[in-house]
Structures are given as C-alpha cells and as structure tokens.
C-alpha positions as CSV (number, residue, x, y, z in Angstrom):
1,X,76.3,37.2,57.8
2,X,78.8,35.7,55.0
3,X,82.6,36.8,55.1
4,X,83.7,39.4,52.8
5,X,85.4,37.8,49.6
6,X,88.4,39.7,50.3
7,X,88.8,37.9,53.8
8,X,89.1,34.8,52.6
9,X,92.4,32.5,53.0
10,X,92.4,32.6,48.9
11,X,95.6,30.4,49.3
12,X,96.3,28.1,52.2
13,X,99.5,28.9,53.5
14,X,101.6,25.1,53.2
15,X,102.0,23.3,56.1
16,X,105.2,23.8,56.2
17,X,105.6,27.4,55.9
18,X,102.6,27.2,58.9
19,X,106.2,26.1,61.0
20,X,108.0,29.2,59.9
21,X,107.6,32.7,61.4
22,X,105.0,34.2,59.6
23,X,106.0,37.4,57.3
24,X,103.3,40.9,57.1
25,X,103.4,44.1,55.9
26,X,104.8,45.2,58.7
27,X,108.3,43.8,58.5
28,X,108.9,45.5,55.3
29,X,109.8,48.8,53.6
30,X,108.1,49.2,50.3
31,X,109.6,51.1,47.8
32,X,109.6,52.0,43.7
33,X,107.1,50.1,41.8
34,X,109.0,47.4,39.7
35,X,106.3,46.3,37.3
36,X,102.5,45.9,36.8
37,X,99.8,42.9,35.9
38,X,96.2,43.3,35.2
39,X,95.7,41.9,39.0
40,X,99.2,42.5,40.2
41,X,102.0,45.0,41.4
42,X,105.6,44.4,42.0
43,X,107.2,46.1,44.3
44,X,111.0,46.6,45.3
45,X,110.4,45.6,49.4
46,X,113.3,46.5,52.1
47,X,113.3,43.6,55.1
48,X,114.0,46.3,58.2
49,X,115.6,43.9,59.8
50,X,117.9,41.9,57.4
51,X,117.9,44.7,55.1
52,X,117.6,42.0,52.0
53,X,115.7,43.2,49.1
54,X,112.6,41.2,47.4
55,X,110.5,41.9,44.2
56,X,107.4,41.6,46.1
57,X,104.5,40.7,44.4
58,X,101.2,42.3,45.5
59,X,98.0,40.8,44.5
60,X,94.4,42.0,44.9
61,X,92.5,39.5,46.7
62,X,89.3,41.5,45.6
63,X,90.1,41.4,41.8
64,X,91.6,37.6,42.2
65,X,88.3,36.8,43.3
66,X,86.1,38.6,40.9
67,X,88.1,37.7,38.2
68,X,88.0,34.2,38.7
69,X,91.9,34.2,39.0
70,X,92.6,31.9,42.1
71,X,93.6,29.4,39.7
72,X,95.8,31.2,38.2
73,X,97.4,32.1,41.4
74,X,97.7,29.1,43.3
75,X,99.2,27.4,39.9
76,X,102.4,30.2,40.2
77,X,103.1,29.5,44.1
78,X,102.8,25.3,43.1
79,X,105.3,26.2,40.3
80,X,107.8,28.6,42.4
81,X,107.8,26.1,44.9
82,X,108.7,23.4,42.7
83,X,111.6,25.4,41.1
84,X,115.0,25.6,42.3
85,X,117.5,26.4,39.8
86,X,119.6,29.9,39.0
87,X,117.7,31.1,35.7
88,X,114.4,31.6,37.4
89,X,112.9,33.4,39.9
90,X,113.0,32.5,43.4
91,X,110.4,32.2,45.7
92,X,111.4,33.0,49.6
93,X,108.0,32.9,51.3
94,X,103.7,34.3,50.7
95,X,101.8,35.7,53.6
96,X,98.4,37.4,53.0
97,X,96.4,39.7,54.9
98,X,92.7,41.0,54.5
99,X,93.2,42.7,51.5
100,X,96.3,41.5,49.4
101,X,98.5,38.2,48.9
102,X,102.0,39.1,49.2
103,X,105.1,36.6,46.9
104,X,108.2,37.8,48.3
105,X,110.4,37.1,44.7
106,X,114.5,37.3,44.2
107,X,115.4,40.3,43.1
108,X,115.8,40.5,39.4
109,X,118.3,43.5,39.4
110,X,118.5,44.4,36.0
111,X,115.1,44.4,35.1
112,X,113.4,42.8,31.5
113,X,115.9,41.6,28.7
114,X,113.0,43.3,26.6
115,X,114.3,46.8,27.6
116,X,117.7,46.0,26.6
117,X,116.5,44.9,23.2
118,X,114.5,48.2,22.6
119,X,117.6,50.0,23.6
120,X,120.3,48.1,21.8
121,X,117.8,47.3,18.9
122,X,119.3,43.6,18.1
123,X,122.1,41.7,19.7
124,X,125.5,40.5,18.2
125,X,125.8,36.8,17.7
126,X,127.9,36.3,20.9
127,X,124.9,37.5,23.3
128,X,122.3,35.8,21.9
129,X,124.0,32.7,21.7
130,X,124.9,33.2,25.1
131,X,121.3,34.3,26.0
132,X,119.8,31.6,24.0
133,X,121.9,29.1,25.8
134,X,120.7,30.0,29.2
135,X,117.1,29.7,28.4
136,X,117.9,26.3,26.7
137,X,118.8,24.8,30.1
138,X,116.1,27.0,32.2
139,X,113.7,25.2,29.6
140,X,115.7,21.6,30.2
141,X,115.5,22.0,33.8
142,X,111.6,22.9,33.9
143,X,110.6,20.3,31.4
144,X,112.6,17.9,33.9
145,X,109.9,18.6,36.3
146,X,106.9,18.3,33.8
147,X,106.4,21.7,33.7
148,X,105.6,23.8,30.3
149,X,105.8,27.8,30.6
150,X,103.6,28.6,28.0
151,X,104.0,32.4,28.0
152,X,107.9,32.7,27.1
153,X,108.4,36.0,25.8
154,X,111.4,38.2,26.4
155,X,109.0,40.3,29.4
156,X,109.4,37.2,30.9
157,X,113.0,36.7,31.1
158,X,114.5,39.3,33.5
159,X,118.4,39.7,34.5
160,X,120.0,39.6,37.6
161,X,122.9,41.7,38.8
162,X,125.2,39.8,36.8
163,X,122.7,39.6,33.9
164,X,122.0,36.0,33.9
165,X,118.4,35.3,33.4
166,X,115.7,34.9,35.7
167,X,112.8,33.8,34.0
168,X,109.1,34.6,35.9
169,X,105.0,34.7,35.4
170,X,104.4,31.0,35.9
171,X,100.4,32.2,36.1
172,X,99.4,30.5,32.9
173,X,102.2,27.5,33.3
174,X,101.0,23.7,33.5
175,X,102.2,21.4,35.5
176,X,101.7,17.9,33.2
177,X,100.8,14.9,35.8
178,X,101.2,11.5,35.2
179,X,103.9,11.7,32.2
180,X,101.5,13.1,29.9
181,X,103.0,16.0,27.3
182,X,99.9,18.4,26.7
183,X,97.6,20.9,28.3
184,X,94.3,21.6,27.0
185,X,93.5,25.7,27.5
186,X,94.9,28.9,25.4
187,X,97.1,30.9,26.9
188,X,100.0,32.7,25.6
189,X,101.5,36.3,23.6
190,X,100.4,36.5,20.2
191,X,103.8,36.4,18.8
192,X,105.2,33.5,20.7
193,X,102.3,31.6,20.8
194,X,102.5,28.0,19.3
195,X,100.7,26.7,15.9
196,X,98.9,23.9,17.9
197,X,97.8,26.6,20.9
198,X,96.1,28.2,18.2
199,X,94.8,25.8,16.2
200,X,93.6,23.2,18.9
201,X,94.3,24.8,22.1
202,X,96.7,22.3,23.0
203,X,99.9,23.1,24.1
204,X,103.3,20.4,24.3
205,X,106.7,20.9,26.2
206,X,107.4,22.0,22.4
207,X,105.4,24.9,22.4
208,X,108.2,26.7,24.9
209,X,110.5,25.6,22.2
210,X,108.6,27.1,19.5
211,X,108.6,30.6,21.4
212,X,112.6,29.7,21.9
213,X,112.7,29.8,18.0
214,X,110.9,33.3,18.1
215,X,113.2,34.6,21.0
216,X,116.2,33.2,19.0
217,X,115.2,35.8,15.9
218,X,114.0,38.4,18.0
219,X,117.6,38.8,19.8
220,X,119.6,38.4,16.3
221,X,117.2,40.7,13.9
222,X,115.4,42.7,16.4
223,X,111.9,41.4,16.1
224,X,109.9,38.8,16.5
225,X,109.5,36.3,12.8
226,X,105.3,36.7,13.0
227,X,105.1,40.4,13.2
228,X,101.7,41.7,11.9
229,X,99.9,44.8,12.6
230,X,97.4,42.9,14.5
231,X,96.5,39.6,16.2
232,X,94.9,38.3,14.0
233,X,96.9,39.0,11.3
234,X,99.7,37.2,13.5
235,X,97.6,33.8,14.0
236,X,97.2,33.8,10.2
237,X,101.5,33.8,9.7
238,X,101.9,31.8,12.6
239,X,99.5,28.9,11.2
240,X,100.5,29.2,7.7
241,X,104.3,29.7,9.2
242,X,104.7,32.6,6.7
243,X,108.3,34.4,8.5
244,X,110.9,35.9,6.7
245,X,114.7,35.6,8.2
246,X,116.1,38.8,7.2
247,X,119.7,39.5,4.9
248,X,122.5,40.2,7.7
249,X,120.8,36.4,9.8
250,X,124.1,34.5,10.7
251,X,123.8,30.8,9.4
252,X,123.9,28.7,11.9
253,X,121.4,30.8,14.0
254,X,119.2,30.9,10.8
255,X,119.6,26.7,10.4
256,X,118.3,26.8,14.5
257,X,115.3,29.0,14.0
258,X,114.1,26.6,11.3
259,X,114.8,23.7,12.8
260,X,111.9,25.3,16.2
261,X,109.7,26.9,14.1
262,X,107.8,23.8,12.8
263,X,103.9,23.5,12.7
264,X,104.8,19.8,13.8
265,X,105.0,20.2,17.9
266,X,106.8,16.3,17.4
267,X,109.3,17.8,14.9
268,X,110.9,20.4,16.8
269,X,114.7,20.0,17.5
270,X,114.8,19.5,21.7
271,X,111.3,17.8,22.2
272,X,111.3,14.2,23.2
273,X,110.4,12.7,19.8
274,X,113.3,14.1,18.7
275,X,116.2,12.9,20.8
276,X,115.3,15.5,23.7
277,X,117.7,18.6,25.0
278,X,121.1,17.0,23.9
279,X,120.8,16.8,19.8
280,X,119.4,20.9,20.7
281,X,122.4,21.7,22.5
282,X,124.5,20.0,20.0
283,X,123.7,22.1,17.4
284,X,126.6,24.1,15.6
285,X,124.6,27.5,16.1
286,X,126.2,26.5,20.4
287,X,129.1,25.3,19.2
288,X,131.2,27.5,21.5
289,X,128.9,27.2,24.6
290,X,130.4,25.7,28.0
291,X,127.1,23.8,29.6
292,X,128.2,22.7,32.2
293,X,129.9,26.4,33.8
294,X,127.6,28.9,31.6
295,X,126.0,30.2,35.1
296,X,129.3,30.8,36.5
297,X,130.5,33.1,33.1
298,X,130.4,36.6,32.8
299,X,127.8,37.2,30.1
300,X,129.0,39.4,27.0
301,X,128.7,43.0,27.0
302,X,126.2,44.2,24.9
303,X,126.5,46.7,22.5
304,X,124.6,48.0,19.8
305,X,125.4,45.8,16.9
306,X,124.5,45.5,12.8
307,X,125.6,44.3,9.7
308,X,126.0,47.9,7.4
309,X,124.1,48.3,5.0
310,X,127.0,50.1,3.1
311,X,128.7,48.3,0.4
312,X,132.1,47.6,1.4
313,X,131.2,48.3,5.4
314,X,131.7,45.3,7.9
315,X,129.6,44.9,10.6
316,X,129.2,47.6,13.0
317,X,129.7,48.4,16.7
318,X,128.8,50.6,18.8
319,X,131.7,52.2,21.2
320,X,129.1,52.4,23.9
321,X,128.0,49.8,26.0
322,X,125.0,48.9,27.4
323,X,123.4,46.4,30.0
324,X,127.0,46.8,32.8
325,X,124.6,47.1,33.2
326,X,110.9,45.9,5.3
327,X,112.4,49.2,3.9
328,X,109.6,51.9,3.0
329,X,110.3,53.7,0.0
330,X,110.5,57.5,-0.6
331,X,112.2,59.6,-2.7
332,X,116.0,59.4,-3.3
333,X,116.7,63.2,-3.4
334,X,117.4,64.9,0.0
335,X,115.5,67.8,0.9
336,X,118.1,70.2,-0.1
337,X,117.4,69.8,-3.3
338,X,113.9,69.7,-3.0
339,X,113.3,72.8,-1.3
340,X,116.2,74.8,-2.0
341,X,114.7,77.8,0.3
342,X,115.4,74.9,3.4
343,X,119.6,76.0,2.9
344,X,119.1,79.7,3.0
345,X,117.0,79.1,6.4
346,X,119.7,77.1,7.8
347,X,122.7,79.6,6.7
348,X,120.5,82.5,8.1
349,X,119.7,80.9,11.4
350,X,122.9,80.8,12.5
351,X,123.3,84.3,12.2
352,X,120.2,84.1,14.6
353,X,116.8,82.6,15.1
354,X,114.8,85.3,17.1
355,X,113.1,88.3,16.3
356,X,111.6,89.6,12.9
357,X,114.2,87.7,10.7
358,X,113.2,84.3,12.3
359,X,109.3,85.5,11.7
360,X,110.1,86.2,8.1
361,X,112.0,82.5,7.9
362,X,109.1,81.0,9.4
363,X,106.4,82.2,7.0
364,X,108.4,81.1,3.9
365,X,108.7,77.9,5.8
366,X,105.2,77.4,5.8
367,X,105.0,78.6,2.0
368,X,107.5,76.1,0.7
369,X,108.0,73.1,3.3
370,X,105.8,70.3,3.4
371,X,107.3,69.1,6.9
372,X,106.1,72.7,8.4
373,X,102.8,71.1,9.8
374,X,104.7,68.6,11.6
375,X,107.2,70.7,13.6
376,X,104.7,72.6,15.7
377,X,105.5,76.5,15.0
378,X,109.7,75.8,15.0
379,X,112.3,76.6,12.2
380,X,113.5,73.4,10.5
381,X,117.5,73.9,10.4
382,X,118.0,70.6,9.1
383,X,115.6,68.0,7.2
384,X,116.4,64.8,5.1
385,X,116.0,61.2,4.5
386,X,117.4,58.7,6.9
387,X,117.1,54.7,7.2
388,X,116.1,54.3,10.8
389,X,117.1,50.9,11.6
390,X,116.3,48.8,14.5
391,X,117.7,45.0,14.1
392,X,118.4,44.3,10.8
393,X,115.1,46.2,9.7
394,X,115.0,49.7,8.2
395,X,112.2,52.1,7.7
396,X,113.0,55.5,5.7
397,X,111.9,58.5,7.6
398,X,112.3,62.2,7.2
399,X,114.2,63.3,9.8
400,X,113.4,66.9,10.7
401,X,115.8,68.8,13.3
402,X,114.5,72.1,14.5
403,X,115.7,75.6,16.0
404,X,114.3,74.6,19.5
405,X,115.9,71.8,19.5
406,X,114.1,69.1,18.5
407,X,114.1,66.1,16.1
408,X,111.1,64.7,14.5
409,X,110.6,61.8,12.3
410,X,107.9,61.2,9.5
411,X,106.9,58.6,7.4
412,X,107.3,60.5,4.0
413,X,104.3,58.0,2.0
414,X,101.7,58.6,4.5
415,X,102.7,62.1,6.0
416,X,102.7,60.8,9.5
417,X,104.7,61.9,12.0
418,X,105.6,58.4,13.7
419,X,107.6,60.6,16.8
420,X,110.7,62.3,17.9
421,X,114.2,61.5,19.4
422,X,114.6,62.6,23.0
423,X,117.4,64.9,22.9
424,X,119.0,66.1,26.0
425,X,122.3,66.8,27.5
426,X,123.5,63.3,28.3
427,X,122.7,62.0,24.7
428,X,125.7,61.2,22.7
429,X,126.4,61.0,18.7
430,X,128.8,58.5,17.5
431,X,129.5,58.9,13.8
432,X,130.6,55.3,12.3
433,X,131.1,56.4,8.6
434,X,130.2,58.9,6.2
435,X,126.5,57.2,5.8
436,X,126.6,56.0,9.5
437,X,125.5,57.2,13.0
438,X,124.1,56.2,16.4
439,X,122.4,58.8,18.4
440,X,122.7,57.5,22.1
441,X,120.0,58.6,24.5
442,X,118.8,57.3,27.9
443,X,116.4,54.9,26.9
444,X,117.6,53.7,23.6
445,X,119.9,53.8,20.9
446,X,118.8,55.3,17.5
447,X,120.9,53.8,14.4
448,X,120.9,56.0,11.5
449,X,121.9,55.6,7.8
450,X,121.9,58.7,5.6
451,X,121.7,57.7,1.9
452,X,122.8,61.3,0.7
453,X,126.1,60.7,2.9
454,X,125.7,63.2,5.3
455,X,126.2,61.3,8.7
456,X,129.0,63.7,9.9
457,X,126.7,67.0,8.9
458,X,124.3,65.4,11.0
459,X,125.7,64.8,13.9
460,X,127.6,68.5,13.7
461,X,124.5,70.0,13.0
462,X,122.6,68.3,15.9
463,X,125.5,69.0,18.6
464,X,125.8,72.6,17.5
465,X,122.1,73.4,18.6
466,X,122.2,71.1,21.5
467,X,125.1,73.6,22.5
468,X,123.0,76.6,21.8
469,X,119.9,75.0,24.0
470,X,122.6,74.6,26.9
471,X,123.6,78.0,26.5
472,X,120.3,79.5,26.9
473,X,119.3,77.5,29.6
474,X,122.6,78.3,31.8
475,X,122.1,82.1,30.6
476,X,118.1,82.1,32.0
477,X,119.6,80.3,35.3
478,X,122.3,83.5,35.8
C-alpha cells in the first residue's frame, strides 16, 4: 500500500541537527496566533522547560504537498540556515511530525513595521532614515551571501523588542550559485515588484534595491510610489515608471528614491555596476547614520508626523507616541451653511436626544440631509468637510458625528460611505491648531484638517458625546 503524502519526511532533517536532541509538539506550549500564509501559521510557542519563547511556524504538510510548495519550503530553511546576522530572523531548529513541519523562529516582539505605518500614517525623516539604514545593511549582508529576497515589503520587515528589524519570508528568495546575479521565475508584491521581474521574469540583487526605493517613499509619504487601484494598473506605472513624489518629500530622501527607482537593474545606486553598498551608504540622504554601531542604538520614537498643510504652519507632531512600543474635491462650504436645519438639530439635542423631540429631529433629518442614508437611523449632531490625511496624501471626506456616538466618513463625489472612526473610551483628541487635529484610537491615528477652521469645535463636540455615551453606560451598569 503507498505512504500517505502527509507521512512523508518532506524535509530531511540536516545531518547535523540528526546530532541534536530532537524537538516535538510536545515540549511546547502554543499560544496566540501571530500571523497567517496561504500554507502556513505562526504561532507564539512557550518551551516548558526553558520557558524561551519562539514564533513557530506551522506548516501543512498536506497543502505543501498538493500545492507543489516543497520548494518553496526547503529554499526558506537553506536560507535561515545560511543567515546569521541581527536584522533577520533567526532560525533555532525544524522538527516535523505526521501532519505538520514545525520552524521554531526568534521572536519578533513588536510585530510588522506595516502596522506601525497604518497607525502613525508616515514617518518623520529621523525614523525612516534610521529604518532605511537598517535594511541597507540587512540587504549588504544578504547579498554578501548571494542571496536576493525578492519579496521586500514592509510585512516582511518585523521589529524586535527594541524595534530593530527583523526581516522574514525567505519562501520566494534565491540563492544565486556560482557568482551569477539573476534568477529566472516571478515572484514578488505588486507594489514592490521590480521593472525587469515584470517584464522578463528576471530578477538581480537590484531588484531588493528597487523595493528599498519603494519602502524609502512608503515610510516618508505614507504609501507606496506605484499605487493603482489594481495590479494591473500597478505593472503599467511600474514599467513605464510613472510615480509622483509628493509636496512636503524632504530632498535628500527624494534625490535617494530616484536614484533606486530606475528601469535599468545596472543603474541602481548600491548594485555592483555601480560601486556596490559604499557609494549607497554614502549618500547625503545617511549623512547622520553611525554604520558601524546602528544595531546597538536606540531607534527614534515614532510619532505621528506631517508637514501642515496650513500656510504659515511648520511641520507637525504628534504629543503621543507610538511603537515604545491626490486631494478629492468637494464643495468648499461646510454643512452649516448648507443645510441650515443641521444647527437647530444640534442646539436642540443637547437639550435631549430621546423621546418625541428626537423623532420629530429625525424626520426633518431625513427631509433635508443628504448624509441621513448613511448614518443608519441616528441624529447627526455634527457634519462637515475634513481633509483626512494619511502621509502626505489627503482625501476630503464628510465627516458625520452622530447622537449615538458615532463618526462616519463619506466620499462627498460618489456618495459612498468609505467607513467610520472607532470611538471609544481610550481614544484621545489632540487639537494642533485651529484647522488641525489628531484623533488617537487603538489601532491608528486619524489626522484631520478642517478647512472651515473648526478643529477645536470638533474635538469639543466629539468629547462632549463621548461623555454622554459613558454616562449612559455607567448609569445602565447601577
């Protein structure tokens, strides 16, 4: 009778791990889930004895096998193996049993540098210098070894305790034998993927250089330079390098980006033709870097950062910190002069918002608001037009606050609503100016630009219900 797929030995164990004890399930407590792959789940894992914590990585032998994966897999353990050097991922030992492999990974304690560029929405030129710079030598050092990522994307560059980088997924990574500089396959993130990846399915130690350049922008304006609505839209920019540095780009970071986004893989500043890592590292844009002790630093606190968009304004920060851890147009007027009727509700709901009276508000509402069908059955207290920036972008929305609390936004053209701020009771409000103000929640940080000038009416307005809402809910719990 032939062996069940899942039973094979899909990777040989090395002969010198055969020498060690050999790990199971068994020695480990399995915890939260850390992250998921199409054939893969990380784990946080517990050693009962040592007490030492691993991202384990559990992969279905089943799917690996189906899916035609092995490959894939045995390329990630030669790669780990090969690697020994702070900014990546460490790999302490595999074991497999009839159903799963098992890569027991450092832990990576502060999760994906992603999720701290959706909350702080773009970084200020100190921490993406000092960001950049770490990936410039975790790129030197695996280049060294003749190895090319090829998937270099922010979800693949996670932070450690002291949020230094740990970059991970060597799946679709090459090793290049024998001196040569390309690998023939595609593989890659449609944003960050290379000019001659798409174009010829080739791929150079330049290629990780190219999705440096993208990384580089993405940290400084809070997006990636070939952002389209769809892939394919996104191979068209990328081979016709159509990318637009936005107003607010410091210089020397903007001379960098153009100096790695270059349809010429042999062109790009940091690939051999060019002098290799030293003329990169030279640049003015790293003028203030330390090399040689950057691993040892403390990296810069981040902090929601922008240039204003206010005449007169310098740049902005944010009082609170994280990680210790093209504008649409609409109409100028606000929506109190629009729909005069919107004042009266407000004046009249602070009186009170129950009963007959709020009935009555809520059917003129309905009568005179376009934003009714969008706030699901709740009295808008507060509507108007705010820039809703993220990086150095801005899209003009109508915000919508309502008597439950809760605040909407739409996108006033199309008369979508594009989704809502999570309000709750550890959220904070930070008022910067009279146009200005950051709305802190959990999960990200919402920058906010009223045009009509009403930042601090805002921000009064939205703490005076979320007061109410607390009131009611400690007067239901009595």
């Amino acid at each position: 009778m032939a062996a069940n797929p899942a039973e094979k030995e899909v990777i040989p164990e090395d002969s010198d791990s055969k020498a060690q004890p050999k790990r199971s399930r068994d020695e480990f407590v399995f915890d939260k889930i850390l992250g998921e792959g199409s054939y893969s789940t990380v784990v946080l894992a517990t050693d009962k004895v040592t007490k030492k914590q691993y991202a384990m990585k559990i992969l279905d032998k089943r799917h690996i096998i189906r899916e035609k994966k092995v490959p894939y897999v045995s390329r990630e353990k030669d790669v780990l193996t090969r690697l020994d050097h702070p900014f990546f991922v460490k790999l302490y030992f595999t074991f497999q049993d009839k159903d799963n492999l098992y890569f027991g990974l450092s832990l990576a304690k502060r999760g994906e540098l992603l999720e701290y560029l959706k909350k702080v929405g773009a970084f200020d030129e100190n921490a993406a210098q000092f960001y950049t710079a770490e990936i410039v030598l975790a790129l030197e050092y695996l280049h060294s070894k003749g190895i090319i990522h090829r998937d270099l994307k922010p979800e693949n560059i996670l932070l450690d305790e002291n949020m230094h980088i740990q970059i991970t997924d060597f799946g679709t990574a090459k090793i290049i034998e024998g001196g040569n500089d390309r690998a023939n396959s595609f593989v890659g993130t449609a944003e960050y993927v290379s000019p001659e990846l798409l174009q010829n399915k080739v791929a150079f130690k330049s290629s990780d250089l190219w999705a440096l350049g993208c990384i580089l922008c993405q940290l400084l304006s809070g997006r990636p330079p070939f952002h389209a609505p769809n892939e394919y839209l996104c191979f068209q920019k990328i081979t016709k390098l159509e990318y637009m540095i936005p107003e607010g780009f410091p210089d020397n970071a903007r001379d960098l980006v153009s100096k790695l986004l270059l349809l010429d893989p042999a062109a790009r500043l940091g690939c051999d033709q060019m002098g290799g890592y030293p003329p990169l590292k030279d640049h003015l844009f790293f003028e203030d870097i330390d090399w040689e002790t950057i691993h040892e630093q403390t990296p810069p606190k981040l902090m929601p950062y922008l240039p204003s968009n206010t005449k007169g304004e310098s740049a902005l920060r944010s009082d609170i910190l994280i990680g210790d851890g093209s504008s649409e147009e609409g109409s100028e007027l606000s929506d109190w002069e629009l729909f005069p009727s919107s004042t009266k509700s407000t004046n009249q709901t602070a009186a009170g918002s129950e009963g007959q009276e709020r009935e009555e508000q809520l059917k003129q509402q309905a009568k005179d608001s376009p934003w009714n069908q969008f706030v699901n059955g709740e009295l808008i207290v507060m509507t108007g037009l705010i820039d809703k920036r993220k990086g150095l972008f801005s899209k003009r929305r109508q915000f919508i606050l309502t008597d439950k609390p809760r605040l909407y936004y739409v996108d006033p053209v199309n008369m979508d609503l594009k989704g809502e701020v999570p309000l709750s009771d550890s959220m904070t409000i930070e008022v910067k100016n009279w146009k200005i103000f950051f709305v802190h929640t959990p999960s990200r940080t919402y920058y906010l630009e009223d045009p009509t000038g009403q930042s601090q009416k805002w921000a009064d307005t939205l703490n005076e219900w979320m007061a109410k809402r607390k009131a009611r809910n400690t007067d239901k719990q009595s």
